[in-house]
DOMARDO-589966 format. One record per residue (C-alpha): z, y, x; residue in three letters. Coordinates in steps of 0.25 Angstrom, whole numbers, padded with zeros to 4 digits, always signed. Layout:
N
ZYXALA...
! end
This chain:
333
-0028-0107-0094UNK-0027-0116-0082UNK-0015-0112-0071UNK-0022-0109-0059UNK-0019-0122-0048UNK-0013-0112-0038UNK-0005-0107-0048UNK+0002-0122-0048UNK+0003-0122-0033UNK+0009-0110-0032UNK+0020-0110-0044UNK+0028-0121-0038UNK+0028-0114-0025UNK+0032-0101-0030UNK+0042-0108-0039UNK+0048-0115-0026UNK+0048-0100-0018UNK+0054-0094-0031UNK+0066-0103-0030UNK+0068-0103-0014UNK+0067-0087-0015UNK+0077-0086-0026UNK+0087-0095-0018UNK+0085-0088-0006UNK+0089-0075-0012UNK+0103-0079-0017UNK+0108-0081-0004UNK+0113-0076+0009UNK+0104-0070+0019UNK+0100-0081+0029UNK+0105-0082+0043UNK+0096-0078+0052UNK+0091-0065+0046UNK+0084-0055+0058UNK+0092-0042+0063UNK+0081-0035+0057UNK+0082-0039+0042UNK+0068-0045+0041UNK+0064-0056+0031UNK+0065-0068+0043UNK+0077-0074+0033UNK+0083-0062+0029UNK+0087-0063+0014UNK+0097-0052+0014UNK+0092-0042+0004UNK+0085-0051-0004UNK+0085-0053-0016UNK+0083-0038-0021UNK+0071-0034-0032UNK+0063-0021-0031UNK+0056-0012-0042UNK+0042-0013-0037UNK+0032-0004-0044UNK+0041-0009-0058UNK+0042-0023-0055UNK+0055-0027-0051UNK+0052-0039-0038UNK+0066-0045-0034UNK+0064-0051-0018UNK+0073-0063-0016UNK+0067-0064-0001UNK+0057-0059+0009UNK+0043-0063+0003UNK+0036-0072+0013UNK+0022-0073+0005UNK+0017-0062+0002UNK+0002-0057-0003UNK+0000-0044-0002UNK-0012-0035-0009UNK-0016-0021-0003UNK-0015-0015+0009UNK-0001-0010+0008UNK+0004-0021+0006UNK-0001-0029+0017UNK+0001-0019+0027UNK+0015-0015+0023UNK+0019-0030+0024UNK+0011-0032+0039UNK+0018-0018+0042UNK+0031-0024+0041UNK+0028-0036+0049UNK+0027-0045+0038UNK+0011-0050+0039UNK+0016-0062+0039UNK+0022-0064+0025UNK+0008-0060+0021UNK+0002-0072+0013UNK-0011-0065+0010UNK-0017-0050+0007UNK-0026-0044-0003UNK-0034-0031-0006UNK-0032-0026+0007UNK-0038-0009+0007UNK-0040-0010+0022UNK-0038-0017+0036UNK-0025-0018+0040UNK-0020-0009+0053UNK-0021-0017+0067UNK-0006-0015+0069UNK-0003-0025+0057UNK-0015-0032+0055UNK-0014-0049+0054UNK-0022-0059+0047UNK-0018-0060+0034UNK-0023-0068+0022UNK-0031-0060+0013UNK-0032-0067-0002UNK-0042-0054-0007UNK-0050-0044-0002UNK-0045-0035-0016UNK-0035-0038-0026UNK-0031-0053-0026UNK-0030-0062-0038UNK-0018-0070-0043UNK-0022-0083-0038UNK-0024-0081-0024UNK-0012-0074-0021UNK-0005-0084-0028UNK-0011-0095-0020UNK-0004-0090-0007UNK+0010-0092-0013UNK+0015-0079-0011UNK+0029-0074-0015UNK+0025-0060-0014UNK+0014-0050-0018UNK+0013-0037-0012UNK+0004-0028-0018UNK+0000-0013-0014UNK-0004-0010-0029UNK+0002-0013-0043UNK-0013-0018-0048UNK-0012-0029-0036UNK-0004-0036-0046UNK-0012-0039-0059UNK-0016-0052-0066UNK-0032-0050-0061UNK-0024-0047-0047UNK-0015-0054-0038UNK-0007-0056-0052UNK+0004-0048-0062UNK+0017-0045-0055UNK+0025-0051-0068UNK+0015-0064-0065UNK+0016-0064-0049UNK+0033-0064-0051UNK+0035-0075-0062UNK+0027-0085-0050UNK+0037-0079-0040UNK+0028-0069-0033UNK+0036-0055-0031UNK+0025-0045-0031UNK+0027-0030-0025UNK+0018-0017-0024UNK+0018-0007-0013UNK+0027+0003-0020UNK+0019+0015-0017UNK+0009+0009-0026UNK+0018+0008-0038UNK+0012+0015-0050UNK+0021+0011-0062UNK+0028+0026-0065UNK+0040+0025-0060UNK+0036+0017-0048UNK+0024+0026-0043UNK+0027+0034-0031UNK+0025+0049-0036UNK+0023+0053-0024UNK+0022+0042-0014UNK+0030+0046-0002UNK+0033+0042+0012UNK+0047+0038+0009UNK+0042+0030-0003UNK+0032+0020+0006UNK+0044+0018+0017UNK+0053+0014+0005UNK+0041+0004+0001UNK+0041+0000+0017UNK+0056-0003+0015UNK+0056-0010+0001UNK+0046-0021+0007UNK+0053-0022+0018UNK+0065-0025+0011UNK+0056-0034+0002UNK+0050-0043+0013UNK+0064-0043+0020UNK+0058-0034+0031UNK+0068-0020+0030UNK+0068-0019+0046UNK+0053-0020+0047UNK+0051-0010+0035UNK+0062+0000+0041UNK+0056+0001+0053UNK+0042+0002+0047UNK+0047+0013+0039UNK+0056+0019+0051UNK+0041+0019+0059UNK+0033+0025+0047UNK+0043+0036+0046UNK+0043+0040+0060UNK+0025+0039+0059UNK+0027+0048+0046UNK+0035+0059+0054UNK+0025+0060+0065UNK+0014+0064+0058UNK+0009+0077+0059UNK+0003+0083+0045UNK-0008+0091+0047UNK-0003+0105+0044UNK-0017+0112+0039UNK-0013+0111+0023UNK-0026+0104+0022UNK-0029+0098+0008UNK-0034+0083+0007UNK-0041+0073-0003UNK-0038+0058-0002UNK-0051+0053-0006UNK-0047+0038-0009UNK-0061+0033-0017UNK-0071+0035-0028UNK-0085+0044-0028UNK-0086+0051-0044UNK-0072+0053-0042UNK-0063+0052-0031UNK-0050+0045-0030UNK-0040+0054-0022UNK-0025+0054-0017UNK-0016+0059-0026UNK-0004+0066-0024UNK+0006+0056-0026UNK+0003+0043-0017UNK+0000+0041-0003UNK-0012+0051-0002UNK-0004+0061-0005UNK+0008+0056+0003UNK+0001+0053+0016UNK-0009+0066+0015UNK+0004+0075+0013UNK+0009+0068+0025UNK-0003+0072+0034UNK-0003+0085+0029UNK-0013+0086+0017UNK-0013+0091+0004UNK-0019+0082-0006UNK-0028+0089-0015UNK-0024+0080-0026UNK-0008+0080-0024UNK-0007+0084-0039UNK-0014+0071-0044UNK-0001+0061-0047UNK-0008+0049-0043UNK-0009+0042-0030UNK-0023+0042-0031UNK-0032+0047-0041UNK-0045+0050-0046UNK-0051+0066-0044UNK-0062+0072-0046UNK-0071+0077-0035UNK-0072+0091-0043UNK-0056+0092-0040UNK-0059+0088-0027UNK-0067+0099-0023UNK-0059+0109-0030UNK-0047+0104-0021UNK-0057+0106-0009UNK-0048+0096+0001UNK-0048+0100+0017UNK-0049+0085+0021UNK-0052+0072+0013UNK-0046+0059+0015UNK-0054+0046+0015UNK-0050+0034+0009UNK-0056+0023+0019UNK-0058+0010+0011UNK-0068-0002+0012UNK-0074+0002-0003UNK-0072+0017-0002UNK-0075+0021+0014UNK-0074+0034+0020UNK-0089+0035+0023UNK-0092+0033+0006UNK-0082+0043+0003UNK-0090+0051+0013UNK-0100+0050+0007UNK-0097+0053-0007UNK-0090+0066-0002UNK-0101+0071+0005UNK-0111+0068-0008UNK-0104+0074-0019UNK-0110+0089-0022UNK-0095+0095-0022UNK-0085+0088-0013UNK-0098+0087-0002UNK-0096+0103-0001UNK-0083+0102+0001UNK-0077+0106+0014UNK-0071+0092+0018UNK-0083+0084+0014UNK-0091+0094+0023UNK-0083+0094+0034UNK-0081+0079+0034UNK-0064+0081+0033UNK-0060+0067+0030UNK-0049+0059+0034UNK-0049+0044+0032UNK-0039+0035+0028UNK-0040+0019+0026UNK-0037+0014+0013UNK-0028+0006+0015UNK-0020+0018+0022UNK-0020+0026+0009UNK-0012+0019+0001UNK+0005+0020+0003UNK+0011+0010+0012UNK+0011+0007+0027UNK+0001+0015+0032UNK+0005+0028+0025UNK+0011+0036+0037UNK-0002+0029+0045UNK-0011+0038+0035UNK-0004+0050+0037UNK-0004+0049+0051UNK-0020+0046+0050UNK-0022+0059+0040UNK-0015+0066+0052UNK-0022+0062+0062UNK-0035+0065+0056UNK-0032+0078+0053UNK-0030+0082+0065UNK-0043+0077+0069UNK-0050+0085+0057UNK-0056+0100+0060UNK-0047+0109+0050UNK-0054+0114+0038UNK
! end
């Protein structure tokens, strides 16, 4: 089988960044470094290897080109004031927030393939989701390492037993915060971050009414639903709400509408998405002969979250704060 030609111009490239990285890391920290320990040449720290959803990543030095694929990733990394390393973004599940929004290359509209992420010359992949890296995809982590490229998932989104938050908490997603800020050599950034998040967290008021809650991500025949052990259930705990399926160990999970209705939740949260919008799940609420009757549906109690706000990461303490909000605003059952 022919080698692709941009796998030729980008091998030697690679190659040349390989051996510049390695050399590099061996030695002293550059003069220069700024007081607050960002990458602007800082090596100190570096290089150190991390267990990242089972595959060890050993960082010689601050990636500079970097591809990211999924919101979380994306934002996390604009978050932290590093938009600039971005080389170019796929499989984004929603605009990005004003406050960090720039123009940013966008390689795919969904999951990327192997040679245009390779194209751009990146020594870094960061992915929100395991299955980001595949051979059909943006290409196999073994594969992306022997060319040079480190690759990394949002660690919240690990699945391998041992790795797979169980549960997912808020302590958890600042340590994530902190890991990639040591990463991209952006601790200071990362600290204050987590410092701001923290501070966002204890401010927020749960509602106190005990009211109980589906997390209604997708799907008609059956519904796909929050679980009780990733962040449905952390940032509906958060906001005061009892998930009605907390004892299903999955972070999401397929559930039949029969259950549904037997749990009879107070509200129902709506997963706000290009392909699944609120107004189609509306709609299918509002048509089946069961869930129709229930008292949620009929007295429209929803609360809406954008899809790319559902998933751990950066805008996890946004959510809570949103569900709180919102239920403040919602009549009492």
């Amino acid at each position: 089988m022919r080698t692709p030609a941009v796998f030729l111009r980008t091998l030697p490239v690679l190659a040349a960044a390989s051996l510049l990285l390695s050399g590099c890391g061996g030695g002293p920290a550059p003069a220069g470094a700024g007081p607050d320990g960002t990458a602007e040449a800082t090596a100190s720290g570096f290089p150190f290897t991390v267990d990242n959803c089972g595959t060890k990543v050993t960082v010689s030095a601050p990636p500079e080109r970097v591809v990211t694929i999924k919101s979380t990733s994306t934002e996390l990394l604009l978050a932290l004031g590093l938009g600039d390393r971005i080389v170019g973004t796929a499989f984004a599940d929603g605009p990005v927030p004003e406050r960090w929004r720039q123009d940013l290359p966008v390689i795919a509209e969904q999951l990327p393939a192997q040679e245009p992420v390779l194209a751009l010359e990146p020594d870094f992949v960061y992915a929100g989701w395991e299955s980001n890296f595949s051979a059909d995809g943006a290409g196999e982590r073994a594969a992306l390492g022997k060319l040079g490229i480190n690759t990394y998932v949002s660690p919240a989104a690990c699945r391998e037993p041992g790795y797979q938050p169980d549960p997912l908490t808020f302590d958890g997603l600042f340590a994530d915060i902190e890991e990639a800020g040591r990463i991209f050599g952006a601790g200071a950034q990362a600290d204050r971050l987590v410092a701001e998040q923290r501070k966002q967290l204890e401010a927020v008021e749960p509602d106190g009414k005990g009211l109980s809650a589906l997390w209604y991500s997708s799907g008609s025949d059956t519904p796909y639903v929050g679980g009780g052990t990733g962040a449905p259930q952390l940032v509906m705990k958060a906001a005061g709400l009892r998930n009605i399926a907390a004892d299903v160990d999955q972070a999401w999970s397929p559930l039949s509408w029969e259950a549904v209705a037997d749990r009879n939740p107070d509200v129902i949260v709506l997963v706000d998405s290009s392909w699944s919008s609120v107004k189609k799940k509306i709609g299918v609420l509002e048509q089946h002969p069961v869930i129709s009757q229930l008292d949620a549906v009929k007295e429209a109690r929803y609360l809406v979250v954008p899809f790319a706000a559902s998933e751990a990461g950066v805008r996890s303490v946004e959510t809570v704060q949103s569900l709180a909000d919102q239920l403040a605003k919602l009549e009492a059952p």
